[in-house]
mmCIF file of the N, C-alpha and C atoms, coordinates in Angstrom:
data_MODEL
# 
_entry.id   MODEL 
# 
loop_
_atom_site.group_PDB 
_atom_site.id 
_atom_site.type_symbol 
_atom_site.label_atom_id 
_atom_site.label_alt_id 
_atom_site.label_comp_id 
_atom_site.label_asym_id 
_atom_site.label_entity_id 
_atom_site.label_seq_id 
_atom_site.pdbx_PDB_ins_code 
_atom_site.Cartn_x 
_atom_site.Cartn_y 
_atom_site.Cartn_z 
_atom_site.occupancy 
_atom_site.B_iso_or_equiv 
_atom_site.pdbx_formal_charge 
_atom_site.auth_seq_id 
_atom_site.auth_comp_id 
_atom_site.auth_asym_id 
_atom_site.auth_atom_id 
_atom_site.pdbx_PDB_model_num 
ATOM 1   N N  . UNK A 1 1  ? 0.850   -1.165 0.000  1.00 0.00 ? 1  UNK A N  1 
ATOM 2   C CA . UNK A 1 1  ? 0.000   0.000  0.000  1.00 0.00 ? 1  UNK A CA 1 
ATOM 3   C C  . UNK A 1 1  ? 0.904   1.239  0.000  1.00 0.00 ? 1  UNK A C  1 
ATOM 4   N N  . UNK A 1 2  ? 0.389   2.350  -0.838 1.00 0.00 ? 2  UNK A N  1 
ATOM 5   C CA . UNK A 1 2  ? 1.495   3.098  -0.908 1.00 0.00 ? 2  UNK A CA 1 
ATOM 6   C C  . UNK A 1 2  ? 1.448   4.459  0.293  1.00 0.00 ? 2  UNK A C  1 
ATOM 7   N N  . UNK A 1 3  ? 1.908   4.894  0.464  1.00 0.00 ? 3  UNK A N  1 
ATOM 8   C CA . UNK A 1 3  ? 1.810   6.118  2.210  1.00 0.00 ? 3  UNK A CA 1 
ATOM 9   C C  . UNK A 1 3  ? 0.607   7.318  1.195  1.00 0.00 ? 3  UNK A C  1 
ATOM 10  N N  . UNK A 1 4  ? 0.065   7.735  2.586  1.00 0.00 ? 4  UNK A N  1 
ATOM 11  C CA . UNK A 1 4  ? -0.952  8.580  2.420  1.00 0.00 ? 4  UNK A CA 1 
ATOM 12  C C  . UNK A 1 4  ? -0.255  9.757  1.868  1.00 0.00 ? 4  UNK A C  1 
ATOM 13  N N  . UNK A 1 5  ? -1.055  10.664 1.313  1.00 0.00 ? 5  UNK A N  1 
ATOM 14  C CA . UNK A 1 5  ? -0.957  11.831 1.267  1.00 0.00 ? 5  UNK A CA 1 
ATOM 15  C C  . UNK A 1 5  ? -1.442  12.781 2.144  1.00 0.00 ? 5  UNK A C  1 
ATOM 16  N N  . UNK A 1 6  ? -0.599  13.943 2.717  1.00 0.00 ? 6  UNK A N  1 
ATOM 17  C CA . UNK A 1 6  ? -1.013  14.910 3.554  1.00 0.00 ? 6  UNK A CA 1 
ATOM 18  C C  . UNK A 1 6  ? -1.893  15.605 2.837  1.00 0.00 ? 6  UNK A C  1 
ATOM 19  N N  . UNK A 1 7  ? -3.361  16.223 3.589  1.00 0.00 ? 7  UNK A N  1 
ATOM 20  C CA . UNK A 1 7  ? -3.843  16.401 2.949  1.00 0.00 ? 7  UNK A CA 1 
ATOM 21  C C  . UNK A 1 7  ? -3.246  18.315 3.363  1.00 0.00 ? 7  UNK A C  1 
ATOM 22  N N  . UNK A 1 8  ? -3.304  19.259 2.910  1.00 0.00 ? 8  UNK A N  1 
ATOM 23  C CA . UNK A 1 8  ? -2.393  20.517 2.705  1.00 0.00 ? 8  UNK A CA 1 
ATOM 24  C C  . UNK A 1 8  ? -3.762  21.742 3.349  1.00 0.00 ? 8  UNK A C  1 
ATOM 25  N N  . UNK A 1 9  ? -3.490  21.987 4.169  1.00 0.00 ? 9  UNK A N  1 
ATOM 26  C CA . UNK A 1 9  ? -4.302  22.790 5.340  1.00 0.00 ? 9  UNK A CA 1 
ATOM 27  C C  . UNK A 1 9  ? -3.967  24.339 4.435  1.00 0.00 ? 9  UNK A C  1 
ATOM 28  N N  . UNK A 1 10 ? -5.213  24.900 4.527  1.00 0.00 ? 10 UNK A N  1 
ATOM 29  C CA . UNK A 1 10 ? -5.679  26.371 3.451  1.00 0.00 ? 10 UNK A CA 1 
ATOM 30  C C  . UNK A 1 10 ? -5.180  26.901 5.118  1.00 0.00 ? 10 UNK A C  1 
ATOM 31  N N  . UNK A 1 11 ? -4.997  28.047 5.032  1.00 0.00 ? 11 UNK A N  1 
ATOM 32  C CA . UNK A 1 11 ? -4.302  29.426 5.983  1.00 0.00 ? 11 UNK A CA 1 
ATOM 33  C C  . UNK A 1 11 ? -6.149  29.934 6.364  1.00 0.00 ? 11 UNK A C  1 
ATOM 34  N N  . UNK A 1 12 ? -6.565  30.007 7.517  1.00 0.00 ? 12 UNK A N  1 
ATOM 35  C CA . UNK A 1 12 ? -7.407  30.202 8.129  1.00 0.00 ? 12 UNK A CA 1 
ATOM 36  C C  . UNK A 1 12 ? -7.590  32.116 8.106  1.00 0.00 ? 12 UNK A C  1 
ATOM 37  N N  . UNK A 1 13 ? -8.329  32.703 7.728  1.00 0.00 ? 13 UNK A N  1 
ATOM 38  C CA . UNK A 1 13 ? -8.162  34.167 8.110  1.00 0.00 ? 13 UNK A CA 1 
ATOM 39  C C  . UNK A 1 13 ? -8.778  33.950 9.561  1.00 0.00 ? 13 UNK A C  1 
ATOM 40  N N  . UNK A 1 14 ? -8.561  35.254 10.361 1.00 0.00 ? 14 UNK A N  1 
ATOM 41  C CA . UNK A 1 14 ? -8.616  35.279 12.017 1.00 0.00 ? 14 UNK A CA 1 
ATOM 42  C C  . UNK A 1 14 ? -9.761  36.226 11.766 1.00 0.00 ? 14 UNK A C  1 
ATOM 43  N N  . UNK A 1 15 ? -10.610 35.795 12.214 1.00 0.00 ? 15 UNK A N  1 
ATOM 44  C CA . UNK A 1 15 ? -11.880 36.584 12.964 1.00 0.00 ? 15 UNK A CA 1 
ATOM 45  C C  . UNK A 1 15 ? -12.076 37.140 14.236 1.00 0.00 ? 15 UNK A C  1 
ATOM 46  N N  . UNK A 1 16 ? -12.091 38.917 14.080 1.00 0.00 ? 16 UNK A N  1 
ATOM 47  C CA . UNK A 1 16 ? -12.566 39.045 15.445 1.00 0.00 ? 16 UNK A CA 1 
ATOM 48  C C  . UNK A 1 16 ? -13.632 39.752 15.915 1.00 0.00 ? 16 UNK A C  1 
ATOM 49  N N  . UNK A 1 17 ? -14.667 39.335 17.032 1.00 0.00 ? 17 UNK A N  1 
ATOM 50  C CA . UNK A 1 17 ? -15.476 40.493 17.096 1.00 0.00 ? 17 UNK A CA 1 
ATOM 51  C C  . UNK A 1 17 ? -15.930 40.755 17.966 1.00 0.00 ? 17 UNK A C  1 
ATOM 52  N N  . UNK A 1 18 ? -16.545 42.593 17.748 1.00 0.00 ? 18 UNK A N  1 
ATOM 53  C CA . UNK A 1 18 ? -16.312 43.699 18.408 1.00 0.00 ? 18 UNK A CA 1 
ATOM 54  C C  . UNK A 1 18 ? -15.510 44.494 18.313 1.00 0.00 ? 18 UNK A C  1 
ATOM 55  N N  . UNK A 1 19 ? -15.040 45.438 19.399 1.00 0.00 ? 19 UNK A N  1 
ATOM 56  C CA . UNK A 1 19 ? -14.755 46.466 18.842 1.00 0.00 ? 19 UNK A CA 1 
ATOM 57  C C  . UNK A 1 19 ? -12.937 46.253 18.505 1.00 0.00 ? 19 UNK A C  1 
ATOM 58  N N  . UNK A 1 20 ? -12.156 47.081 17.840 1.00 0.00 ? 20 UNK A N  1 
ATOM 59  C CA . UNK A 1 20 ? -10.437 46.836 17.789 1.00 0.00 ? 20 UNK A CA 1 
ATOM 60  C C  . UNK A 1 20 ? -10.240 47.613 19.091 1.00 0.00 ? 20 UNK A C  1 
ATOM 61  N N  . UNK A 1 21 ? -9.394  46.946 19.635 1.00 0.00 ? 21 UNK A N  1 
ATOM 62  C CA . UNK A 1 21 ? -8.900  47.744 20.778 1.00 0.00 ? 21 UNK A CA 1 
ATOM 63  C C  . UNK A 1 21 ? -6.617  48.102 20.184 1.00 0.00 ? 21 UNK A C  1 
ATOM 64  N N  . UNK A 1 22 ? -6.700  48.868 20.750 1.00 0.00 ? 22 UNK A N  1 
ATOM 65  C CA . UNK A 1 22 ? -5.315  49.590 20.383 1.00 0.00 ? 22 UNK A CA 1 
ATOM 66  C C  . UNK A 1 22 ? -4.723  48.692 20.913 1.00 0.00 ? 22 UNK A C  1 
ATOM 67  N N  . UNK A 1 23 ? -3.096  48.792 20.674 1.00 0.00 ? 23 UNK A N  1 
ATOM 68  C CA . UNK A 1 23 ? -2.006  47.862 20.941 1.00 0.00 ? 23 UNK A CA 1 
ATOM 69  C C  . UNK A 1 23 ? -1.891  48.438 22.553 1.00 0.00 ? 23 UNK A C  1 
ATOM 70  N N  . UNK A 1 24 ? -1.823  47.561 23.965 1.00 0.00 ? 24 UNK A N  1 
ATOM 71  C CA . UNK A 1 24 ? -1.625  48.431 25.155 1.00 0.00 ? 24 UNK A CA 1 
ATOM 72  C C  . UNK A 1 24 ? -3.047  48.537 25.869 1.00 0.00 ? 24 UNK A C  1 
ATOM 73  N N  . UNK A 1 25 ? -4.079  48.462 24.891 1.00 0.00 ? 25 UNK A N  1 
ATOM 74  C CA . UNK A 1 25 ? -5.463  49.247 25.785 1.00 0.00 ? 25 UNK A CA 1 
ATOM 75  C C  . UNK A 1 25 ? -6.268  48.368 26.506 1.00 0.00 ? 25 UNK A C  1 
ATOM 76  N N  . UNK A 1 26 ? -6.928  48.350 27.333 1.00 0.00 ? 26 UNK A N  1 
ATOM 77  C CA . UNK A 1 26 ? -7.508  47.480 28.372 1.00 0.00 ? 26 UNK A CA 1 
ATOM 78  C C  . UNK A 1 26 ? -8.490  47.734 27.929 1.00 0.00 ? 26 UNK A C  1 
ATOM 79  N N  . UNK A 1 27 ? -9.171  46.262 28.274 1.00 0.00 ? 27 UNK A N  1 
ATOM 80  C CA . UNK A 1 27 ? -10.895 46.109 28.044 1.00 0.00 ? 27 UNK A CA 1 
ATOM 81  C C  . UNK A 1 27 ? -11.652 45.794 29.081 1.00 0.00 ? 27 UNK A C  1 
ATOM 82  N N  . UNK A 1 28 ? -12.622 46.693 29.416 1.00 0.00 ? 28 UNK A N  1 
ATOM 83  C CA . UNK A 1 28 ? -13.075 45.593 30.941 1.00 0.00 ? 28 UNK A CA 1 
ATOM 84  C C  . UNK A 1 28 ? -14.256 45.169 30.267 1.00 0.00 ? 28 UNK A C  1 
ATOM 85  N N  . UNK A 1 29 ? -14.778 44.274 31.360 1.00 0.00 ? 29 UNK A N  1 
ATOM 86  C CA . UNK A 1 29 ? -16.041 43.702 31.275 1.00 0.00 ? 29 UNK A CA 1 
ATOM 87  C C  . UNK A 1 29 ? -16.433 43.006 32.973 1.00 0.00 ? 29 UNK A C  1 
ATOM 88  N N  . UNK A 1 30 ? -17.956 41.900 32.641 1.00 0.00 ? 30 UNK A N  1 
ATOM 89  C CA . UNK A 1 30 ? -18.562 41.892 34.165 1.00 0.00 ? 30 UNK A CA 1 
ATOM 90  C C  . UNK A 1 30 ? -18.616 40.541 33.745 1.00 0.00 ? 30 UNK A C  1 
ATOM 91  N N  . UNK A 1 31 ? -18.055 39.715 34.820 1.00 0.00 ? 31 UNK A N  1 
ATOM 92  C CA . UNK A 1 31 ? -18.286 37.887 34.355 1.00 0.00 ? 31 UNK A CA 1 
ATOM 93  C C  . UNK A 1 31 ? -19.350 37.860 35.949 1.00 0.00 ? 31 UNK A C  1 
ATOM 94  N N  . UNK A 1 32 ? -20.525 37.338 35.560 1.00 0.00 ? 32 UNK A N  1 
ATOM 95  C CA . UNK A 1 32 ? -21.115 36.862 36.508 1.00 0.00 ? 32 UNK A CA 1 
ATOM 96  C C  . UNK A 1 32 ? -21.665 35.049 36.594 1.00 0.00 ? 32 UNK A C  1 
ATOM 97  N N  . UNK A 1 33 ? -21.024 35.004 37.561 1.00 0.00 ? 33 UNK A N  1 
ATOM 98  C CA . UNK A 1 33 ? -21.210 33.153 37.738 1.00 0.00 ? 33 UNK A CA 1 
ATOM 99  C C  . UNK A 1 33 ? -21.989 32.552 38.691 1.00 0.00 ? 33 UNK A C  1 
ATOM 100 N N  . UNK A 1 34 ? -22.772 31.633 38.573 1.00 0.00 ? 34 UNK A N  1 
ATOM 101 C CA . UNK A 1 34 ? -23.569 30.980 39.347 1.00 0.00 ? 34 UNK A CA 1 
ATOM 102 C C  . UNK A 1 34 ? -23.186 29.786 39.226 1.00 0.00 ? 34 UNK A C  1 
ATOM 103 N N  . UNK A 1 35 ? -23.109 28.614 40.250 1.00 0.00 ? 35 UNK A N  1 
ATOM 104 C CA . UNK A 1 35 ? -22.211 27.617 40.461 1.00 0.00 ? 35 UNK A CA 1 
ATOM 105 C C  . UNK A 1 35 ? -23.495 26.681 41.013 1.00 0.00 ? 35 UNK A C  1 
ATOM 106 N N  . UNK A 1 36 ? -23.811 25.575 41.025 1.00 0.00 ? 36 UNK A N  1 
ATOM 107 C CA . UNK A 1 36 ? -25.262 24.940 41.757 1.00 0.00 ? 36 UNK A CA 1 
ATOM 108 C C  . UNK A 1 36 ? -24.665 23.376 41.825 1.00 0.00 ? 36 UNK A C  1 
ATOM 109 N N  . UNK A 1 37 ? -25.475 22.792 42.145 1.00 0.00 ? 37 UNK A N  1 
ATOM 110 C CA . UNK A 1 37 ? -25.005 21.459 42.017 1.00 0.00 ? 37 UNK A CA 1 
ATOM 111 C C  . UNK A 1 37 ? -24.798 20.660 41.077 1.00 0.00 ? 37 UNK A C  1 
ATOM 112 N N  . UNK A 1 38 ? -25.866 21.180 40.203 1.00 0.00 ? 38 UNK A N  1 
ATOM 113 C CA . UNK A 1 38 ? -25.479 20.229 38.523 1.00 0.00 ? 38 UNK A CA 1 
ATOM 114 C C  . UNK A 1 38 ? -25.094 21.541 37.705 1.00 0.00 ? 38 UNK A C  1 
ATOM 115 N N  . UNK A 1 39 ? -24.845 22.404 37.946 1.00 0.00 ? 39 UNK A N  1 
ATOM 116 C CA . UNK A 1 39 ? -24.290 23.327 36.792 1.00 0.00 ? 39 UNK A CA 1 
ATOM 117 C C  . UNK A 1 39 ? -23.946 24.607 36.934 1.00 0.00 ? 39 UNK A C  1 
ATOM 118 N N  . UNK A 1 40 ? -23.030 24.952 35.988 1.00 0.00 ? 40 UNK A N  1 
ATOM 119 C CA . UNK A 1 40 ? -22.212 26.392 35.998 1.00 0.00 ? 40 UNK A CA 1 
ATOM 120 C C  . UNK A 1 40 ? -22.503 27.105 35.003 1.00 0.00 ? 40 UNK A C  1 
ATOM 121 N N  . UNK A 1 41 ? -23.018 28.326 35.403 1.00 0.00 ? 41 UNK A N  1 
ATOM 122 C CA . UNK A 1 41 ? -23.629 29.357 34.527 1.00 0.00 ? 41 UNK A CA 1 
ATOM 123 C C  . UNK A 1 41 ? -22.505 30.634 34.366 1.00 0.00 ? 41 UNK A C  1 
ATOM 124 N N  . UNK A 1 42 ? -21.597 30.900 33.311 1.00 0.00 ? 42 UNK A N  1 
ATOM 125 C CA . UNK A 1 42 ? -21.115 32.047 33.215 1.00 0.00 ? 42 UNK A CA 1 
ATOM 126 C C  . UNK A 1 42 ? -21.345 32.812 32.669 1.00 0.00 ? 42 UNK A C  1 
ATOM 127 N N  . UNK A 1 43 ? -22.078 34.365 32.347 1.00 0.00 ? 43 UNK A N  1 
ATOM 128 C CA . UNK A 1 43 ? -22.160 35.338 31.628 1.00 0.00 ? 43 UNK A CA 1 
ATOM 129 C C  . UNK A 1 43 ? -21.837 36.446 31.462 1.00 0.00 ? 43 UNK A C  1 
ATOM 130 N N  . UNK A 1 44 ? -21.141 36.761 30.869 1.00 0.00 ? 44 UNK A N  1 
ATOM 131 C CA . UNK A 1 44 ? -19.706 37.535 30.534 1.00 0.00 ? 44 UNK A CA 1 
ATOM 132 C C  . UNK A 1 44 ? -20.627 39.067 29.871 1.00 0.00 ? 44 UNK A C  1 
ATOM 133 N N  . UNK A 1 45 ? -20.320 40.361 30.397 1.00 0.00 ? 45 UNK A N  1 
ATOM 134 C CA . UNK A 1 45 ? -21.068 41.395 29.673 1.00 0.00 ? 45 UNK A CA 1 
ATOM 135 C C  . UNK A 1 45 ? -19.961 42.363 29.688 1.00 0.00 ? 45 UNK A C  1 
ATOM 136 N N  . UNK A 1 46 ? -20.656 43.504 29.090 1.00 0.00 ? 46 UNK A N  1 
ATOM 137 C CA . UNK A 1 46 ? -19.835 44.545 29.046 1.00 0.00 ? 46 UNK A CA 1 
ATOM 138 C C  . UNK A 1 46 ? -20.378 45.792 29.955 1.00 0.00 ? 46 UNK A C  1 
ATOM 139 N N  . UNK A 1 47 ? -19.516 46.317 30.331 1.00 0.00 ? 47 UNK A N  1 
ATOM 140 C CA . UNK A 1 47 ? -19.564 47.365 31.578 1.00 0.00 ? 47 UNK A CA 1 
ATOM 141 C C  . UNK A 1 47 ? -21.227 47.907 31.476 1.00 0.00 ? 47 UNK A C  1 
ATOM 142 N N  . UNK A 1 48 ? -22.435 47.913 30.931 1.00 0.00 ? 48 UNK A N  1 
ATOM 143 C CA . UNK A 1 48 ? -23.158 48.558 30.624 1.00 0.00 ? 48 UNK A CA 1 
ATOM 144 C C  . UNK A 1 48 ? -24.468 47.234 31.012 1.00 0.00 ? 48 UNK A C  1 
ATOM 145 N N  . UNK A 1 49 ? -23.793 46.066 31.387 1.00 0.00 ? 49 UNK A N  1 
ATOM 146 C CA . UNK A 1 49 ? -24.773 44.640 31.898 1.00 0.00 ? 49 UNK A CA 1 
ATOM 147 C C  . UNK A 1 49 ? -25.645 43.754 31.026 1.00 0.00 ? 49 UNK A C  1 
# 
């Protein structure tokens, strides 16, 4: 049997979203978590809730 061929991986463009933040600049945000016995709820907002 003869060896596989690699199959040749395409270059992914990077997606991002929201807003660009500058090289240096801080982003805040509000992670609020609820923790229970069967499950973990995280919801992540922005300063505004």
């Amino acid at each position: 049997m003869p060896p596989r061929k690699g199959k040749v991986k395409e270059d992914q463009p990077v997606v991002t979203l929201g807003p660009q933040a500058k090289e240096g600049e801080n982003i805040f945000g509000v992670a609020h978590i609820f923790a229970s016995f069967n499950d973990t709820f995280v919801h992540v907002t922005d300063l505004s809730g």
